[in-house]
C-alpha positions as CSV (number, residue, x, y, z in Angstrom):
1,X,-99.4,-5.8,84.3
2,X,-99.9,-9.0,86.1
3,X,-102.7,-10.3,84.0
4,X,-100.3,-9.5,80.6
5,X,-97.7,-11.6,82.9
6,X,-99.6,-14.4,83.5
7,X,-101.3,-14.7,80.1
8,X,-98.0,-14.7,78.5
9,X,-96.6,-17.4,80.7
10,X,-99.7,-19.4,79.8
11,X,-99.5,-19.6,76.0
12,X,-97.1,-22.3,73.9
13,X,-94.1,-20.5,72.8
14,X,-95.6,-21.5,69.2
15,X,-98.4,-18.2,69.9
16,X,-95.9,-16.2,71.1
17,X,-95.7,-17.1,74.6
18,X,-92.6,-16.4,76.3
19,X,-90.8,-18.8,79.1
20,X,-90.2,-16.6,82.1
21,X,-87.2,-17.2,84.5
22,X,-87.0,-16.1,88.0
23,X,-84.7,-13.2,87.0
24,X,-87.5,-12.5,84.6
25,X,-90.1,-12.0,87.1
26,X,-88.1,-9.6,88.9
27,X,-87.2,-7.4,86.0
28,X,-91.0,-7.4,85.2
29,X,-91.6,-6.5,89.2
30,X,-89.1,-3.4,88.7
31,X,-91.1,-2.4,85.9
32,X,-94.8,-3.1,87.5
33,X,-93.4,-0.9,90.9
34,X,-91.4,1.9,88.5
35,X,-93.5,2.8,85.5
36,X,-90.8,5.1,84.4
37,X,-88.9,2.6,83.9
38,X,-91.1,1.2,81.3
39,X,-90.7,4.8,79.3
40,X,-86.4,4.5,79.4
41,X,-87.3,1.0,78.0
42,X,-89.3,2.3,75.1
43,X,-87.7,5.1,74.5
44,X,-86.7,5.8,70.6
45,X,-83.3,7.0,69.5
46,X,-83.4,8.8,65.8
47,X,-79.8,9.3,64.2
48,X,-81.5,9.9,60.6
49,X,-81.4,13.3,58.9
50,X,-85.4,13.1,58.4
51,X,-87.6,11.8,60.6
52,X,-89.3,8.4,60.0
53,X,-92.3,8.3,57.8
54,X,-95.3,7.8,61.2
55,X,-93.2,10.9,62.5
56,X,-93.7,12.5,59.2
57,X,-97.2,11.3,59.0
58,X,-97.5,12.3,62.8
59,X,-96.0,16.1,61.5
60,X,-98.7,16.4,59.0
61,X,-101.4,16.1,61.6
62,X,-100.1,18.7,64.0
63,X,-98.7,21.2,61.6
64,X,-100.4,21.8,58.2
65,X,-97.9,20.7,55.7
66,X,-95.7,19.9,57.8
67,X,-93.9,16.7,56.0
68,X,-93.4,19.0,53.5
69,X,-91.9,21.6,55.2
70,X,-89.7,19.4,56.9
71,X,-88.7,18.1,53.3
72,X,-88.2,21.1,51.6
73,X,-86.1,22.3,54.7
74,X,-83.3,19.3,54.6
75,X,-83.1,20.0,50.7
76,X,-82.0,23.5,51.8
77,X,-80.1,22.6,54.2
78,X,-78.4,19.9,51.1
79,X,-78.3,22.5,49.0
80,X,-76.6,24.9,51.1
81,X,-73.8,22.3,52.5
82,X,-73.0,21.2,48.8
83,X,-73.0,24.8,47.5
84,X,-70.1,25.5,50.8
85,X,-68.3,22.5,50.1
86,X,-68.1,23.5,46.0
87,X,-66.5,26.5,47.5
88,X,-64.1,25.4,50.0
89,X,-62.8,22.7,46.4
90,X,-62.6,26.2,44.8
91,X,-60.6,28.2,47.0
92,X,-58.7,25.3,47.5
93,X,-57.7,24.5,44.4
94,X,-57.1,28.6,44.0
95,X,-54.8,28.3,46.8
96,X,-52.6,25.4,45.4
97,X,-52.6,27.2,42.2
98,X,-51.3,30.4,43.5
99,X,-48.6,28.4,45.5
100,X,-47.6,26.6,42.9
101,X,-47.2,29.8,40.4
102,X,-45.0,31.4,43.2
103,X,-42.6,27.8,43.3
104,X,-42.4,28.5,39.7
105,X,-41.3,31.8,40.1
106,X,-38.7,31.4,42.5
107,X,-37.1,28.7,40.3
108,X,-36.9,30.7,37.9
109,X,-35.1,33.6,39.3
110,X,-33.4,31.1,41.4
111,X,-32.1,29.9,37.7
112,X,-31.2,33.6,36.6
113,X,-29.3,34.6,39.5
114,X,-27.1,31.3,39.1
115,X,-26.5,32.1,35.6
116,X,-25.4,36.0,36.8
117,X,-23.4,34.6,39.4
118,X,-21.4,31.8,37.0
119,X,-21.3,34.9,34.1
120,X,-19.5,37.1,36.7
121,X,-17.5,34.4,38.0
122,X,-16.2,33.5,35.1
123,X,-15.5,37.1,34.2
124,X,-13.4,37.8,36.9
125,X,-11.5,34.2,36.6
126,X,-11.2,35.0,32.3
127,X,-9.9,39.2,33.6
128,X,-6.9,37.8,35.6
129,X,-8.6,36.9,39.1
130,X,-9.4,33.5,39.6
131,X,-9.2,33.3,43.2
132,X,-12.2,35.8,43.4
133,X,-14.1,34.6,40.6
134,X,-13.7,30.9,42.4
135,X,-14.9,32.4,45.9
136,X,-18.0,34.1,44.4
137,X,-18.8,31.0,42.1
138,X,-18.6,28.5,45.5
139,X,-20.7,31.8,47.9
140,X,-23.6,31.6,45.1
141,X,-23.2,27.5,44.9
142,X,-23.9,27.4,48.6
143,X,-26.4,30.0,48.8
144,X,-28.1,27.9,46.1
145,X,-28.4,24.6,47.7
146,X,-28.8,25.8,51.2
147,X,-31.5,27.4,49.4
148,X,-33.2,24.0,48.0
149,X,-32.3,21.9,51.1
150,X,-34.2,24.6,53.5
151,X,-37.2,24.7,51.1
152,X,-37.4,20.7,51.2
153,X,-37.3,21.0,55.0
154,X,-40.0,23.9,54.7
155,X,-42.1,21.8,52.6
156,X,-42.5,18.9,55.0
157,X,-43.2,20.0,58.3
């Protein structure tokens, strides 16, 4: 380590040589006393899905085929992860299907049972009782709107 040291110190920074400082020297000194050190320093970090091509090569060599394997491994794994998200879009877009066929439906008999209401109402105000048919037309006009403003406050929470 010394010889590597001095030699460097030696040569123009035009081959390569490299200027040490003082606080140089004493990072190389840690180094020279704690070779593990060295090995933390060196050490490679790999955030890729497949391994870089020397470790592919590197694979080969150890395990027959074994680039290959690796390969046809992270196009199964592709294949499985875009075959689970193709299902999760399709059960989603079941789901808001479904919920939006239900909305649909209680509109509608939300509409009918208006239309009852205001018929009977109507009767009973056109039969000789308007103070009834007025108090059942206002009930099912409440009932109505309490009806939308609680499904809006449903909808957003």
């Amino acid at each position: 380590m010394k010889d590597i040291d001095k030699e460097l110190q030696n040569r123009p920074e035009e081959e390569g040589g490299l200027l040490c400082t003082g606080e140089d020297q004493e990072i190389l000194q840690k180094i020279e006393n704690r070779p593990q050190l060295l090995n933390q320093i060196i050490a490679k970090h790999h955030m890729r899905p497949l391994p870089a091509p020397e470790d592919m090569a590197r694979y080969s060599n150890i395990i027959p085929n074994g680039a290959e394997r690796i390969m046809q491994m992270a196009e199964k794994e592709q294949t499985a992860r875009l075959q689970m998200e193709d299902k999760e879009q399709r059960e989603r877009f079941n789901f808001l299907k479904q919920e939006q066929e239900i909305k649909k439906r209680g509109q509608l008999f939300g509409c009918l049972s208006v239309i009852v209401f205001a018929a009977i109402s109507f009767y009973l105000i056109y039969s000789g009782s308007p103070t009834a048919g007025a108090s059942l037309m206002g009930a099912s006009l409440v009932a109505v709107v309490l009806a939308f403003v609680a499904g809006r406050s449903n909808t957003k929470e």
